[in-house]
LOMIZA-425249 format. One record per residue (C-alpha): residue in one letter; x, y, z. Coordinates in pm, whole numbers, plus 50000, padded with zeros to 5 digits. Example, Ala and Ser with C-alpha at 12.3 -4.5 7.8 and 13.67 -1.06 7.14 Angstrom:
2
A512304955050780S513674989450714
# end
This chain:
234
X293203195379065X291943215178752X293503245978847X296803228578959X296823216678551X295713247978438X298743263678591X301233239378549X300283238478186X300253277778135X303553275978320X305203250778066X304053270077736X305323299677902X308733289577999X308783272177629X307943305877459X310743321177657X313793292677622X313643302577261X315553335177137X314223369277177X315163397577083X314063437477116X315113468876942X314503497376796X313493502776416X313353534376219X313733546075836X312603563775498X309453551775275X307583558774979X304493560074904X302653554774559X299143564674597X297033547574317X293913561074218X291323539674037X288523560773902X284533544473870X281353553073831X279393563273498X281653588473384X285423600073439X285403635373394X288693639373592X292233626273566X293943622673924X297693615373801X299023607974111X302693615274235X304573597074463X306103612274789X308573605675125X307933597975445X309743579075776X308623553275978X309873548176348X308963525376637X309403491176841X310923457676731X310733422776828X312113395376693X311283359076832X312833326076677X310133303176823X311943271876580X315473260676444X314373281276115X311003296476162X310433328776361X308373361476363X308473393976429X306233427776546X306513469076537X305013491076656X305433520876433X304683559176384X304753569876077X304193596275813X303193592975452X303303618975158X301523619174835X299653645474561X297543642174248X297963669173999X294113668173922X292533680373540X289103683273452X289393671373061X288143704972905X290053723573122X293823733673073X294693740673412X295573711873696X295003709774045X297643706074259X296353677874539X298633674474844X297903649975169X300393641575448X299063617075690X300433602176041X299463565676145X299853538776416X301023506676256X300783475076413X303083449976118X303053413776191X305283388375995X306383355675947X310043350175891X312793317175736X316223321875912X319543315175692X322333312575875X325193324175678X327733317876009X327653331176329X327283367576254X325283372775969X321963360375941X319293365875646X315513363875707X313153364075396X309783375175557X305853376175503X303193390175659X300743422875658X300503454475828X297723464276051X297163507176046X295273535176180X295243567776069X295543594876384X295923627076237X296753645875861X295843672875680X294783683475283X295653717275084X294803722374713X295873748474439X295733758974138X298943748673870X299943785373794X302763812173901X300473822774159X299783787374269X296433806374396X294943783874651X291453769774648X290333766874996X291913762975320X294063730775464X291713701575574X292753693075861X292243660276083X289123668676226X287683668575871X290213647875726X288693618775960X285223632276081X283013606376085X279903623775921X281433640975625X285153626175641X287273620375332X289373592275447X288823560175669X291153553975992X292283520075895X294393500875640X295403467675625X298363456375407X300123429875298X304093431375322X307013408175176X310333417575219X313893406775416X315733412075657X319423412075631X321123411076024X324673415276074X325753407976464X322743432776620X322153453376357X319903448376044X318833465575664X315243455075605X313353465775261X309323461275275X306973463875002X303163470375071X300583473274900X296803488775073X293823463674997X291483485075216X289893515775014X290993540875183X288483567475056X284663568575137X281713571374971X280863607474998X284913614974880X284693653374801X288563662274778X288973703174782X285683703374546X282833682274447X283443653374234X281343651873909X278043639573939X278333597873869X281833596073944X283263572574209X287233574774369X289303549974504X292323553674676X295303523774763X298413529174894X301423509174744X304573518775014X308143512874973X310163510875318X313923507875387X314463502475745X317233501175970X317363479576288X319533476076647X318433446176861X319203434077196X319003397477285X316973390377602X317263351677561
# end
């Protein structure tokens, strides 16, 4: 008798979940990324001055309207981030030119308010945060001259992530606002992000060792413009 309620009750929720609209699609697009360095320690014997740079972002959507109003969504994204400091030891004249790209898995999860404009077009202001792993990347420093003589070789992910010596940790979570605007199945979709997960570690060495008694810390703020094509499966 247990199991008969066990089933019949799993077989309710289900066939609830599924009377209400779904939808799945595809999801792809440019973002930005604004790495922000926040220097600690006992002394700060280098400025980082970090520049922005591009990226893309491409992947799975799903889009479930579990209420009159309410609904959520989920990715599954890859995507690629860009970003450089143009590094200066204060008694030096010269910079250091600073460059990382890195690849990730992103698993974003958000919250959504539907308003219906008519039958067509559809805007959904939307919250929620962005779960992500970093898979593979790579580092390269030089010098800020003609030359542009470089200091040592790339970094690449083996070192990048390594877990003895690494520079970076894997994972990231952020938190995203942002909206969705839907016309018929397609959609425009700006996200803002910001990193709340320090994505450097303890031992940070960059293309050279940091001064003695000086920490790093590294957030990503991220920018993404999105565009969307859904199917409706319900």
């Amino acid at each position: 008798m247990k199991k008969f309620l066990l089933i019949a009750t799993f077989a309710i929720l289900s066939a609830n979940i599924f009377s209400q609209k779904l939808e799945l699609g595809f999801i792809g697009g440019y973002q930005h990324t604004n790495a922000y360095a926040f220097v600690g320690g006992e002394v700060n014997k280098i400025n980082f001055n970090p520049k922005s740079g591009p990226g893309f972002n491409i992947g799975g959507f799903m889009l479930w309207s579990f209420h009159k109003n309410l609904g959520m969504d989920l990715q599954i994204l890859y995507s690629m981030r860009s970003y450089k400091f143009n590094m200066l030891y204060q008694e030096q004249d010269t910079a250091v030119i600073f460059k990382r790209q890195m690849f990730m898995l992103e698993l974003p999860i958000h919250l959504n308010y539907r308003i219906k404009i008519n039958d067509e077009f559809t805007i959904y202001p939307t919250l929620g945060a962005s779960f992500g792993v970093n898979i593979h990347g790579k580092d390269y420093a030089y010098l800020d001259t003609d030359s542009r003589k470089p200091i040592d070789k790339a970094t690449k992910s083996d070192d990048l992530f390594s877990k003895s010596n690494g520079r970076i940790n894997r994972f990231e979570i952020s938190p995203e606002i942002g909206v969705l605007i839907k016309y018929k199945n397609w959609g425009f979709r700006p996200m803002y992000s910001v990193g709340v997960t320090n994505l450097t570690r303890s031992n940070y060495g960059w293309s050279f060792s940091l001064p003695e008694k000086q920490s790093k810390y590294l957030f990503n703020r991220e920018l993404k413009l999105s565009i969307l094509y859904t199917f409706k499966i319900r």
